[in-house]
Structures are given as C-alpha cells and as structure tokens.
C-alpha positions in Angstrom: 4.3 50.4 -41.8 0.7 50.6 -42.8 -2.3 47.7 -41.9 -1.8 47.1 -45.7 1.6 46.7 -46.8 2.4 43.1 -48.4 5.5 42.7 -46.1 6.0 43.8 -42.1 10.1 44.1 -41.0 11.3 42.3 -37.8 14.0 43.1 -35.4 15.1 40.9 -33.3 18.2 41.4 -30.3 19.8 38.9 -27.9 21.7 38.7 -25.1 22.5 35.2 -23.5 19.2 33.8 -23.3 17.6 37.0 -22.8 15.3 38.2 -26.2 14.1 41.3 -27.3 11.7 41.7 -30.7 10.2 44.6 -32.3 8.3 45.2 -35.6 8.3 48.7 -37.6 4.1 47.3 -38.3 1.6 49.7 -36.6 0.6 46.3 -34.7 1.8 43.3 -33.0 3.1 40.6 -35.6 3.8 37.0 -35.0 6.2 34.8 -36.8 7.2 31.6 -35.8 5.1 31.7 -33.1 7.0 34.3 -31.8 5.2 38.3 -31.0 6.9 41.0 -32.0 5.9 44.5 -30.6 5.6 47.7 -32.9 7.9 50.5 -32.5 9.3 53.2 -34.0 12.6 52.3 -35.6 13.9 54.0 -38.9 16.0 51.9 -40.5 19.0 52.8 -42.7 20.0 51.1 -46.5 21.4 47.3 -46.1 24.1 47.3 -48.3 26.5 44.3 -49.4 30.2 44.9 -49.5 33.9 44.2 -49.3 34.2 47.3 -47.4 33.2 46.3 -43.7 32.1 49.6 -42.6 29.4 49.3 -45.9 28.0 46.3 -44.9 26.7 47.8 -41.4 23.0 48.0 -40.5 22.3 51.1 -38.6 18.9 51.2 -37.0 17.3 55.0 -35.0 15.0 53.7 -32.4 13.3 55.6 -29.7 14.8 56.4 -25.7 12.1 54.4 -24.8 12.8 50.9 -26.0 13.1 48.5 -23.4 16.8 47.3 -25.2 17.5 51.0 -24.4 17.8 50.6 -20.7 20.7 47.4 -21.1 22.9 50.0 -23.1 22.5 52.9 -20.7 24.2 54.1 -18.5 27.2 51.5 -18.9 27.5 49.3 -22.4 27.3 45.7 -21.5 30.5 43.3 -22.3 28.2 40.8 -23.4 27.9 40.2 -27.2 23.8 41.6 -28.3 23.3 39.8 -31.5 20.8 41.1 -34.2 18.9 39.6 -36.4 16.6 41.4 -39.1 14.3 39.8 -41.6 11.3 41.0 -44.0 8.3 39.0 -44.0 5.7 38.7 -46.8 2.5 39.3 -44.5 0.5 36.9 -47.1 2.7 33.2 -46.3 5.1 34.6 -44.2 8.1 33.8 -46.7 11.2 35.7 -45.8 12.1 38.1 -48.9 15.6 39.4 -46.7 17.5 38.5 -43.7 20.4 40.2 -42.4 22.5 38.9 -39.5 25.2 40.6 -37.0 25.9 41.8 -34.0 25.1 45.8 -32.2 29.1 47.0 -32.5 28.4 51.0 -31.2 25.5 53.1 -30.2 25.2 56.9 -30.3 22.4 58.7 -27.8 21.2 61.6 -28.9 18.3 64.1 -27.6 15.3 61.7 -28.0 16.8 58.7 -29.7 19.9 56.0 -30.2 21.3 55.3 -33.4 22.5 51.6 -33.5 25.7 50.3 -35.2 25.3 46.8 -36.2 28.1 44.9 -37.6 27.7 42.2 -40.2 28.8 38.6 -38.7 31.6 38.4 -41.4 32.9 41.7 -40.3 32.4 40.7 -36.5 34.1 37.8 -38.0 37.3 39.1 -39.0 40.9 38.6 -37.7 44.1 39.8 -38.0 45.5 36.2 -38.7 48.3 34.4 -36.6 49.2 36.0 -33.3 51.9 34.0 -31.9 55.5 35.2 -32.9 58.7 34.6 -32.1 59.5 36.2 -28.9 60.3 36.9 -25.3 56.8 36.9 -23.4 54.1 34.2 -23.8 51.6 35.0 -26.2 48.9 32.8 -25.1 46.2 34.2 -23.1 45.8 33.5 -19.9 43.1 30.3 -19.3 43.1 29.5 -23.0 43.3 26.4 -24.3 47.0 26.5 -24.7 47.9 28.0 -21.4 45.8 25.0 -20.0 45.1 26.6 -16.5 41.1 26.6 -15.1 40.0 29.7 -14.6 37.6 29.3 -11.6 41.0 27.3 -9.5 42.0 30.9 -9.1 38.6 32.8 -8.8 37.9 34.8 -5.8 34.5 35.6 -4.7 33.7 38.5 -2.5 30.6 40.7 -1.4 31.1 44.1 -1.9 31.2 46.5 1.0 31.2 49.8 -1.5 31.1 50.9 -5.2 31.0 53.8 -6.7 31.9 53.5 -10.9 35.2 52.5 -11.4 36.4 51.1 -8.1 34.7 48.2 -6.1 35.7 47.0 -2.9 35.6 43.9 -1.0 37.6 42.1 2.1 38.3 39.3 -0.3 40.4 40.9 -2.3 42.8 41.8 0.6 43.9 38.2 0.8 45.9 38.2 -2.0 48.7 40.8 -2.6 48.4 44.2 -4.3 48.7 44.1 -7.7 47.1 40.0 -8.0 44.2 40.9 -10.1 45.7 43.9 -12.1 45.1 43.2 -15.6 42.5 40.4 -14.6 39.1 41.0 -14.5 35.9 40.6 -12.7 32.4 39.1 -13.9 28.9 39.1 -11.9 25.6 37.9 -13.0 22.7 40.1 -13.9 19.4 38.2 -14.4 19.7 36.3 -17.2 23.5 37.7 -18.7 27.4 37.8 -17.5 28.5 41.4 -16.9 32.4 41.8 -17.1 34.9 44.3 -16.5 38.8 44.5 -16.4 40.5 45.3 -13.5 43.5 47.8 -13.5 44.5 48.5 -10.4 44.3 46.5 -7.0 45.1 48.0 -3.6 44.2 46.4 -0.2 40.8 45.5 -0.8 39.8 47.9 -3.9 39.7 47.4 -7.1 40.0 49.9 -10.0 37.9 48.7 -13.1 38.8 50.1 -16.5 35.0 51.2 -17.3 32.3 52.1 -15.1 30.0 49.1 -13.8 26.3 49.2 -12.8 27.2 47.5 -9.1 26.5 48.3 -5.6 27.0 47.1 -1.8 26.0 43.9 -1.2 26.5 42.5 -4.2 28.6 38.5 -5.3 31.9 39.8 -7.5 34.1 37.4 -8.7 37.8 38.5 -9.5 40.2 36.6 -11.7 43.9 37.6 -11.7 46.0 39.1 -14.2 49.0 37.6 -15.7 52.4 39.7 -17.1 53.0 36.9 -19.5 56.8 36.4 -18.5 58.0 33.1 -17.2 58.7 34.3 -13.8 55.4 35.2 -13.1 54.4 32.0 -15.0 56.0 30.1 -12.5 55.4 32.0 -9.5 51.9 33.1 -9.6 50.5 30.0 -12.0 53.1 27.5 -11.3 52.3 26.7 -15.1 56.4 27.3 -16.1 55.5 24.0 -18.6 53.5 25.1 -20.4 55.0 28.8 -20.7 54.4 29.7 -24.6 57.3 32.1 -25.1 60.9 31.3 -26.1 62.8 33.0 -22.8 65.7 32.8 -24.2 66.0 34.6 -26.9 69.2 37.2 -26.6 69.2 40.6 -27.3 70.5 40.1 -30.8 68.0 40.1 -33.6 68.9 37.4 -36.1 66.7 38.9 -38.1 68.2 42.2 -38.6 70.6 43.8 -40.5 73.7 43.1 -37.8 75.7 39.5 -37.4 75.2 37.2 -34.2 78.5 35.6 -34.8 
C-alpha cells in the first residue's frame, strides 16, 4: 500500500496476552496508540454469508513473520484470535472491521496461507448434547460434573521427550492407564500449551500430537475419565453426581419392538 493511499489495513493476532500487529502500508502505522509493522500480506475477498466456509478471511503472509514461528513446527491449542480493520489514514475512522479466529494454516515454499474463521462460524454448535443414555455425558471438570480439576493434577519434570511421548517419574505413581484420555498442559511465556494424552505406561506418556517440549521441563497431567459410573465412583468418587441413567436395559423403548 502506497505513502498515498487514503486508507492503510491492520492485522492484528492474539494469543492470551500475547499481541502480534502488522500493516500491509509500506511504513509503520499507529492507531490507538498502538504500532503496527509493515509486511507483506495479500489478502483474500471478505465476504458475508450464510455459508460458513464464505464468510472466511484468508490472509498469504511471508515465512518470515514472527506469528510464523508459534504455528511451526507444532500448531498451538490455544485459540489465536484475529482482528482486521481498514483505517481512513486522514481521521482514522474505521471504514471495515472483520473479527474471527485463525481455524487452519497451509505452508507452502515461501509463504503460509491463513484460514480465519468468522466468530459466528467459530460460534456455532451442534445444539443439546446430553441424551438419554448409558454413559455420562458431561465432561469431565465441567460445571455439571462439579470436580476441580487441579485436586487431581500431577506435576512432574520431565526426564525425556522426543514428539509424541514425554516421560516423567510422576507419572509412575499412579496406575497405567490413569491419564489416558486426559491431557497435559505447560506454560510457554506468556500462553497455555495443551495436548491430550493417549496412552500411559510406567512413567511415559503418549500424546495425541507432537509437542515442542524437552528434559527438564514442569508438565502437568490431568486424568482421563471412561464416563461410566464405575469409574465415576472409583477413580472420582463423584458417583452423585454421575450424569448418565445406568440403568437403562437393553431394550429400546424407542424402537420398533415391545418392552412388555
């Protein structure tokens, strides 16, 4: 964007409290006291729609952008929201605003193509979750299971990584199979890291996707729950407030065959 246009474009990304702002001008802009560095970024047709995938922002910006190194090698768990707006240079009215969240990313030879997702589509649902049925719906430390999460964390320094499979003395104390469909969380600067944990043996864990970690580093493990009432009451001694009906029969009253 040239020295002259009437209106400069500014990208803004976040992570936690973390910030990162760029400008498509061919110099630093400031808005709302606020700098936003120039860089190369092509960006492609805002659209509105009622078709989700239409009402994505996808943005090409160069290997070299500092956001760049957060996505590579391993996509963070964290939610990176973005925020785009154009700016009439003159009084520094916004003339467009677009708000979302980065949803995909695709690296090619000398640049990454960002997916963003429009907040109503990063909005949307599949409606009510709970049925009627055997296993408890709720998810474990919600609201409605009503258990505290950090009564059953587990802290441990790692004595080895390598990408999927941590390992630490700590998570020997509890039995094989404890943290298996749990996962575990670490911080990194300013944001959370998570990944989910699918297999636990002895001390190792075996993450579902590869994390940035090595020796030496705090880990903290949550446990996984089956969602049936025996493990409800074993493992959580949380039987009360177990949120499926256990004693349903194999007999749908539903269908198309009689109960009586």
């Amino acid at each position: 964007m040239s020295l002259f246009s009437r209106h400069v474009e500014l990208y803004e990304f976040g992570r936690g409290s973390q910030r990162w702002r760029y400008t498509s001008s061919d110099r630093v802009e400031t808005y709302d006291s606020q700098q936003f560095t120039p860089e190369a970024i092509k960006r492609g047709r805002i659209g509105q729609s009622a078709q989700e995938a239409r009402s994505n922002l996808e943005l090409t910006v160069p290997l070299s952008l500092p956001l760049a190194s957060v996505l590579r090698p391993y996509t963070p768990t964290e939610r990176i929201i973005v925020r785009w707006r154009r700016v009439r240079k003159s009084d520094g009215a916004i003339r467009g605003t677009w708000n979302g969240v980065l949803s995909d990313f695709n690296e090619r030879q000398n640049d990454l193509v960002l997916t963003c997702q429009s907040n109503a589509g990063a909005a949307a649902t599949n409606g009510l979750r709970r049925c009627w049925q055997v296993q408890c719906p709720f998810a474990l430390f919600d609201a409605d299971c009503g258990l505290s999460a950090e009564l059953f964390r587990v802290d441990g320094v790692l004595s080895a990584a390598a990408a999927n499979t941590i390992t630490s003395n700590a998570f020997a104390a509890k039995p094989d199979g404890w943290f298996v469909g749990g996962f575990i969380r670490w911080a990194r600067g300013a944001a959370i890291e998570r990944r989910f944990v699918v297999g636990h043996t002895g001390p190792t864990l075996t993450l579902l996707t590869p994390a940035p970690l090595a020796a030496g580093e705090l880990v903290s493990a949550y446990p996984g729950c089956g969602h049936s009432l025996q493990i409800c009451h074993e493992k959580f001694d949380n039987a009360l407030r177990y949120g499926g009906q256990h004693t349903i029969t194999s007999k749908n009253p539903f269908g198309p065959d009689p109960i009586f």
